[in-house]
C-alpha positions as protocol buffer text, in pm:
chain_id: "A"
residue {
  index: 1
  type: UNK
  ca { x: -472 y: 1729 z: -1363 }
}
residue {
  index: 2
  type: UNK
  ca { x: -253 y: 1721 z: -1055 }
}
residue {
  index: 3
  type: UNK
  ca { x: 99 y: 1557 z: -1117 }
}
residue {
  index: 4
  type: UNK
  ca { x: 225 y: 1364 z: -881 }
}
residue {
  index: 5
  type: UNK
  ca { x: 596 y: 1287 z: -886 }
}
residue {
  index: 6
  type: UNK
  ca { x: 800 y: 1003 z: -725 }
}
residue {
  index: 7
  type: UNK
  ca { x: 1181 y: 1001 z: -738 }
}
residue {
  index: 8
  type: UNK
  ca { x: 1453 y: 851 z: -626 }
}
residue {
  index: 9
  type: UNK
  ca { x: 1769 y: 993 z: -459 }
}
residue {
  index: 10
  type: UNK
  ca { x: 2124 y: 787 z: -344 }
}
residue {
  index: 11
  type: UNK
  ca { x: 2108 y: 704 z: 27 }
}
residue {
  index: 12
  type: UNK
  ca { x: 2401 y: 489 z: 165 }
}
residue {
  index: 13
  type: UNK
  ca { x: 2430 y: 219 z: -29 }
}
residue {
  index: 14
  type: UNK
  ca { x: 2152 y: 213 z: -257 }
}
residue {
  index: 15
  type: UNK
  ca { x: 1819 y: 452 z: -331 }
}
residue {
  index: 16
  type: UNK
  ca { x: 1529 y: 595 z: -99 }
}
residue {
  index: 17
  type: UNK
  ca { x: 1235 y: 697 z: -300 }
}
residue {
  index: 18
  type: UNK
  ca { x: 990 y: 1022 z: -265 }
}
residue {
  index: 19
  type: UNK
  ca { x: 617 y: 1031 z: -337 }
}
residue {
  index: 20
  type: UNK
  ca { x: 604 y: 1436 z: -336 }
}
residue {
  index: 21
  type: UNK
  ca { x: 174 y: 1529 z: -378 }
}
residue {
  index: 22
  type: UNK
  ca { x: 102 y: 1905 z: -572 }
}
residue {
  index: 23
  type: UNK
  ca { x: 61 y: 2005 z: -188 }
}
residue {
  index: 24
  type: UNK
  ca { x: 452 y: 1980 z: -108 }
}
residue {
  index: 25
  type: UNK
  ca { x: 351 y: 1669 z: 108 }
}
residue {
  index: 26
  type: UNK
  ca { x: 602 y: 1434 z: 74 }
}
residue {
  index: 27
  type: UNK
  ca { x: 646 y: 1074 z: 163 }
}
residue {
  index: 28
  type: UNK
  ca { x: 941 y: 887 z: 162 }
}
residue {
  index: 29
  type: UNK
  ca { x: 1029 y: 472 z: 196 }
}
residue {
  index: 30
  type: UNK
  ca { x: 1173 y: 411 z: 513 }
}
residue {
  index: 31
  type: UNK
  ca { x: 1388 y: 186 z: 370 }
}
residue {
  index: 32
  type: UNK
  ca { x: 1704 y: 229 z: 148 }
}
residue {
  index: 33
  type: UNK
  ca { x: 1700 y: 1 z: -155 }
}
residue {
  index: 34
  type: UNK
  ca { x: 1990 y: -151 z: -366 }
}
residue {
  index: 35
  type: UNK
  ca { x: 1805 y: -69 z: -693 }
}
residue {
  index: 36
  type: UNK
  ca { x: 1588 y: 252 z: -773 }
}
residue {
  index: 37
  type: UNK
  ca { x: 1315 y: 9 z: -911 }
}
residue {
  index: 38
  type: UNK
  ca { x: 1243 y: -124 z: -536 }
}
residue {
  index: 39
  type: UNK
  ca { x: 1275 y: 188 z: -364 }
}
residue {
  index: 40
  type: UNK
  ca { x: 1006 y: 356 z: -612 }
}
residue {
  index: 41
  type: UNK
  ca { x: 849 y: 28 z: -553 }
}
residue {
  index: 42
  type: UNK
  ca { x: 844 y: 90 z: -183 }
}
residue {
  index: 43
  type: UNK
  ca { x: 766 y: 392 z: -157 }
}
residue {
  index: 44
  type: UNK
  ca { x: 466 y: 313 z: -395 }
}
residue {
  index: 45
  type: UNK
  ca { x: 404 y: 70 z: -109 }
}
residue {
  index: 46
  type: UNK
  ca { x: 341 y: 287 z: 172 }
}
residue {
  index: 47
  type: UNK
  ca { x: 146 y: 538 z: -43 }
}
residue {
  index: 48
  type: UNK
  ca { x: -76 y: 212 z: -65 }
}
residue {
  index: 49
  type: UNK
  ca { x: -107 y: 232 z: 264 }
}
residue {
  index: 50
  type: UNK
  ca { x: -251 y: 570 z: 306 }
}
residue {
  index: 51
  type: UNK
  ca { x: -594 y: 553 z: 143 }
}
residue {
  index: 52
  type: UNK
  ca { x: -726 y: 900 z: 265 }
}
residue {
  index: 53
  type: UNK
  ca { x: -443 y: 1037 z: 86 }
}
residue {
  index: 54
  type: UNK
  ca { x: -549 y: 882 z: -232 }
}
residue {
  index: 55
  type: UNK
  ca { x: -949 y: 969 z: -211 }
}
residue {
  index: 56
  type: UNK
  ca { x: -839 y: 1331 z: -163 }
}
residue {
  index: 57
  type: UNK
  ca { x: -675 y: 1345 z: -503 }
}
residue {
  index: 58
  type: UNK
  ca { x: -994 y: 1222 z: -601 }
}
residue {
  index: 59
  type: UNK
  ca { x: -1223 y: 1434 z: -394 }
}
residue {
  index: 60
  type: UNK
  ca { x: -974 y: 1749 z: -437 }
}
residue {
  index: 61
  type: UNK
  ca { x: -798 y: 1718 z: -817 }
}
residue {
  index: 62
  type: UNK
  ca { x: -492 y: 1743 z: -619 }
}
């Protein structure tokens, strides 16, 4: 099973969260966040947004 991870890293005054695939791809929020919660929640957001992304984990296993 491919393992996906999403993190979330100071930036400015608050948190900008990663979406990093078992390719190295990585996606980020645009936005900074004042709580990690939102910026995972963001960045969760915009993967959302990318549904070829997600039916190739599918298609691919990773």
């Amino acid at each position: 099973m491919p393992t996906i991870k999403l993190s979330a890293t100071p930036k400015g005054n608050g948190y900008q969260a990663t979406v990093t695939f078992p390719d190295g791809v990585s996606i980020s929020s645009a936005e900074t966040c004042p709580t990690i919660g939102e910026a995972i929640a963001a960045a969760a957001m915009k993967l959302l947004d990318m549904p070829d992304r997600l039916a190739r984990l599918d298609q691919t296993g990773g």
